[in-house]
C-alpha positions, 0 to 999 in steps of 0.5 A: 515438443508442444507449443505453449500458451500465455494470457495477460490481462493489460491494465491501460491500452498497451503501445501496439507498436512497442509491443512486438519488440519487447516480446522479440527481446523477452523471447529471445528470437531476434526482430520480428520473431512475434506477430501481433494482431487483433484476436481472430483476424486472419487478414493479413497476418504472418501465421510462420513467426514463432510467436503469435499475439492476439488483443482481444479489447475490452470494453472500459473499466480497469482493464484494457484487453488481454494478450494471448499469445502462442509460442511454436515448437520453434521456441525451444525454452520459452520463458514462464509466464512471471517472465513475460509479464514483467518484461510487459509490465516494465515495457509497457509502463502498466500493470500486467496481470497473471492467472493465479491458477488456484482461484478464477477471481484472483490473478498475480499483478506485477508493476512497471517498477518490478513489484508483484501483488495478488489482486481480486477480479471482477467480471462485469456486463458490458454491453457489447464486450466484456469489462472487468473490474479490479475490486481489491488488491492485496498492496495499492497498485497506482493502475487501480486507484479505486481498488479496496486494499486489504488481505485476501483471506481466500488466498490462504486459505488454499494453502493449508498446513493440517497434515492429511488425516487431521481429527476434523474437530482439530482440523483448524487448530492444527492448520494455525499452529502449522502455519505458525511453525513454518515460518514467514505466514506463508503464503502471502506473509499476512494474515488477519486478525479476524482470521486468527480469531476465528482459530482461537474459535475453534480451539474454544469448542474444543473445551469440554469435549472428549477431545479435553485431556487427548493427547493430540490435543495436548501435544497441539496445545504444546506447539502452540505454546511454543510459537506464542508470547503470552502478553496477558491478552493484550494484543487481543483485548482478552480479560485475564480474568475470564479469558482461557490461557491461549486467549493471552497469549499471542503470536510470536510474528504478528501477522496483520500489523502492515500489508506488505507493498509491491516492492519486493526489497521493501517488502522483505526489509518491512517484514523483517520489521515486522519479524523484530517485534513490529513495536518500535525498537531504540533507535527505530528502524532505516527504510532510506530509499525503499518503495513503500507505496502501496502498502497499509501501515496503519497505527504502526510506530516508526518513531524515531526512524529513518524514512529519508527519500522513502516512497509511500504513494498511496499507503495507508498511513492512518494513526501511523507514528513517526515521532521524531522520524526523519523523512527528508525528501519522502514521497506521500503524495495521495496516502492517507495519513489521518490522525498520524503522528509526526510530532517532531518529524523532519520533512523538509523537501517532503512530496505531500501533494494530496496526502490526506493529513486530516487530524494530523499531530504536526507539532513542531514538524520541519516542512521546509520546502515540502511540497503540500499543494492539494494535501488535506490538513484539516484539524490538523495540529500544526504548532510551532512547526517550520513552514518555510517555503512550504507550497499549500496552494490547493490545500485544505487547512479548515480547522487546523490550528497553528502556533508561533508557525513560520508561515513564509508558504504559498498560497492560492485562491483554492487555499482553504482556510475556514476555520483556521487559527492561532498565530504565525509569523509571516509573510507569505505569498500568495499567487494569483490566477495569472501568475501574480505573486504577492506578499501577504505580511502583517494586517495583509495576511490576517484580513486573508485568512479572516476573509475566507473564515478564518482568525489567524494573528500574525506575530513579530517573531522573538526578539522583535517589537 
């Protein structure tokens, strides 16, 4: 029986002295059953251990060094590479990553919490080692703060679903309805809108051929009626007037709606969402407690949802809708949430530290206790809403406009209210750099705001003179 190779690219510099036991554990061999080294050093190294591990450092960028590793024919049932690398990724604390085999630049990204993505690899000049870069990831990875974040059309396509033979001139046509007809979008349950349109491209070089009228075009035609809606063109902007009939109608799943997150629970309740219509229902949907983080939600509507304790570090949340939503103790720490709707949302105890909320709609949110130390508000709607022990030190309220506000938050030097207006009811509190809390009531708290350029009036509240 042959030995068997492995290669994992290691995001942040693993523990060297953490990684022998938790490849001893995910190979089952017992303490001490997997030496680890430096690649290429043979000093001093036990070349009889079942398992050989070498680190092979790069130089700075997103990755830190790759393991590679050797199990002996000792090794009688060794483990698949998804197995080790998310027993590292868990162990290590950091992102690990696999190849994809298909395609060089692509690799499976698996993270401490037990989620996978695909990620888009770059290989740059170091000066004396290799560096790489990670460019895109299909779902946020907090390891690469700085990777785009969208579909990988390439990934798709090496998954075609035109049976062998296909008329070449059929060719894409009948690969989208097949891919329609299996179900889910496989392979990665996405696909983009400008892919789709590149489809419907193609079906429209087909009009006026001598395809027009063959039954094969005609039997692919019916498939496709069956797995579509017809919304008068609507989801594709399509003129009913001038359009041809399959530019009206759209598919029955609409894949590009969201980018799924790492988390494969969350991800399979979003795309049961997403399977359900991905409009908003009565009564919206319940992702309590789900790991949504990462993920791309733009312009997608949860009103009236249940998004208590949800995690969406990092997503992308912009012209989102959560009217009405609950979202208790959610975690939005670092997503972009500009221009979404949280008119009415429930927030209170809510993670917001540096959450974009840029043109935010927040009329009467509740805050109570939210966490926004660091967020951006700016020209944000902030009317009637309940800021009660809300933190806003670090915040950036520049052009926001506030309404009858409870306002008994925290403040700081680094709060910036230029161009901040309306009314509030006070007082709030503001922290010194020295730890010194002072409040901020009346005339107080007018003259600090006006100070730092911005025209705030403070109210009694209802019922006072």
């Amino acid at each position: 029986m042959a030995g068997r190779d492995y290669g994992f690219l290691v995001a942040a510099p693993p523990d060297h002295a953490a990684l022998g036991p938790i490849l001893d554990a995910v190979f089952a061999l017992g303490e001490g059953a997997v030496e680890v080294g430096p690649e290429g050093e043979a000093d001093g190294w036990r070349w009889d251990t079942p398992v050989q591990c070498g680190i092979t450092w790069f130089e700075p960028g997103d990755i830190s060094c790759q393991l590679l590793l050797y199990a002996g024919e000792a090794v009688q049932d060794p483990p698949s590479d998804e197995t080790v690398a998310r027993a590292l990724a868990r162990g290590l604390g950091t992102a690990v990553l696999t190849d994809h085999r298909s395609l060089p630049w692509i690799y499976h990204v698996f993270t401490p919490g037990g989620g996978s993505t695909l990620a888009s690899v770059e290989d740059l000049d170091g000066e004396d080692a290799p560096a790489l870069r990670v460019t895109a990831t299909q779902a946020g990875v907090a390891a690469f703060p700085d990777a785009a974040v969208h579909g990988l059309p390439e990934v798709v396509r090496t998954m075609p679903f035109a049976p062998r033979g296909t008329d070449p001139r059929l060719w894409a046509w009948a690969d989208l309805i097949g891919r329609m007809e299996a179900g889910g979008w496989p392979p990665l349950r996405w696909y983009g809108a400008d892919m789709y349109a590149e489809d419907l491209d193609a079906r429209d070089a087909l009009r006026g051929s001598d395809l027009e009228g063959d039954p094969r075009l005609e039997a692919l035609d019916a498939r496709f009626r069956a797995v579509t809606v017809d919304d008068a063109g609507q989801e594709l902007g399509s003129d009913p007037a001038t359009a041809p009939w399959y530019r009206l109608r759209r598919p029955a799943v609409l894949p590009w709606r969201v980018l799924l997150p790492a988390d494969p629970e969350a991800a399979d309740w979003l795309w049961k969402w997403v399977e359900e219509g991905a409009e908003g229902k009565p009564g919206g949907t319940d992702m309590t407690d789900l790991d949504l983080g990462g993920a791309d939600l733009t312009g997608a509507d949860f009103s009236s949802s249940l998004f208590i304790g949800t995690g969406l570090a990092g997503a992308r949340l912009v012209g989102t809708c959560f009217h009405r939503t609950w979202m208790q103790r959610a975690d939005l720490s670092g997503a972009d949430a500009t221009g979404a709707c949280f008119v009415r949302a429930g927030l209170d105890e809510a993670d917001l530290r540096g959450t974009v909320l840029d043109g935010a709609d927040l009329v009467r949110a509740e805050l109570y206790g939210a966490d926004a130390r660091g967020a951006s508000l700016r020209g944000a709607r902030i009317l009637g809403a309940d800021l009660h022990h809300t933190d806003l030190r670090g915040a950036d309220l520049s052009g926001a406009v506030l309404r009858e506000n409870g306002f008994k938050v925290t403040l700081d030097d680094t709060t910036r209210v230029a161009g901040l207006t309306g009314t509030v009811f006070g007082p709030a509190e503001h922290v010194a750099s020295d730890g010194t809390r002072t409040a901020l009531a009346g005339t107080a708290l007018e003259d600090w705001i006006r100070a730092r350029g911005g025209d705030v009036r403070v109210i009694a509240p209802r019922g006072r003179p």
